[in-house]
C-alpha positions in Angstrom: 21.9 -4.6 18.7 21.4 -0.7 18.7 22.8 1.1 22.1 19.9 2.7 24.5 19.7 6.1 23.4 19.8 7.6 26.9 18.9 11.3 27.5 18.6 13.5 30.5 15.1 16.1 31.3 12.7 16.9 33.3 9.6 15.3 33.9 7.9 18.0 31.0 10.7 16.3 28.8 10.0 12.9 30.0 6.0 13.7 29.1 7.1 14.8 25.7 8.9 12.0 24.8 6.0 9.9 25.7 3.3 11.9 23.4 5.6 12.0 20.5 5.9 8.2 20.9 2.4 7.8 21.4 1.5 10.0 18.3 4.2 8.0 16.4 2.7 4.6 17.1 -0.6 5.6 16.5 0.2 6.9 12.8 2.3 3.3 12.6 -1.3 1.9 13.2 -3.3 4.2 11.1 -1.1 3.1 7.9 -1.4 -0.6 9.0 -5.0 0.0 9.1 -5.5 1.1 5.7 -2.9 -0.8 3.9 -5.2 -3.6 4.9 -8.0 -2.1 3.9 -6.8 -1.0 0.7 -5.6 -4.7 0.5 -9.5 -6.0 1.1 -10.9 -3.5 -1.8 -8.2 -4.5 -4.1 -8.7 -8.5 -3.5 -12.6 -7.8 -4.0 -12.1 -5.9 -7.1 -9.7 -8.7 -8.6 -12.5 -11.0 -8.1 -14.9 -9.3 -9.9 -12.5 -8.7 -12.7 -11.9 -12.4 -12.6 -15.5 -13.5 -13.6 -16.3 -10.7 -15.8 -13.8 -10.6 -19.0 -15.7 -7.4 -20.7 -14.8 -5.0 -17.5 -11.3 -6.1 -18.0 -11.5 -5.2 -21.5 -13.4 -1.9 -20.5 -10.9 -1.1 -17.7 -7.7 -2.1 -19.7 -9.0 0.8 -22.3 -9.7 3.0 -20.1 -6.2 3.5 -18.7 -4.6 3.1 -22.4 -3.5 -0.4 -21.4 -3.2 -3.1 -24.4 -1.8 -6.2 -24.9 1.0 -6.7 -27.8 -0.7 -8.5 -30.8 0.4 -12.1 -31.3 1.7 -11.4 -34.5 4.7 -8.9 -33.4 5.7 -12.1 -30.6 6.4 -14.9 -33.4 8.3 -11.9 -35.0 11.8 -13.0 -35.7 14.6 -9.8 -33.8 
């Protein structure tokens, strides 16, 4: 386990430490907050994507994305 990381001040020191702590923690909670609700838009898009085959298709075009053909797997190296 880490050592205390003791360090001498005043009570304006003291009150800095605290707000940068503060602010810290609160941008710790901020991400948290919207990895989870990235998370929830990308679990509801996946489950539209799911039922509807052509907006893969659509999408997968889109961004340039395409599946090798079945004939280049069987393909001998």
């Amino acid at each position: 386990m880490d050592k205390p990381n003791w360090q001498t001040g005043n009570l304006n020191h003291l009150l800095e430490q605290l707000r940068s702590t503060q602010a810290s923690l609160a941008t710790d909670d901020v991400v948290s907050r919207g990895v989870d609700l990235l998370q929830a838009g990308m679990d509801g898009l996946i489950s539209e994507l799911m039922v509807n085959p052509a907006a893969c298709e659509n999408l997968t075009h889109l961004m340039g994305v395409y599946e090798e053909s079945k004939e280049n797997d069987d393909a001998p190296d």
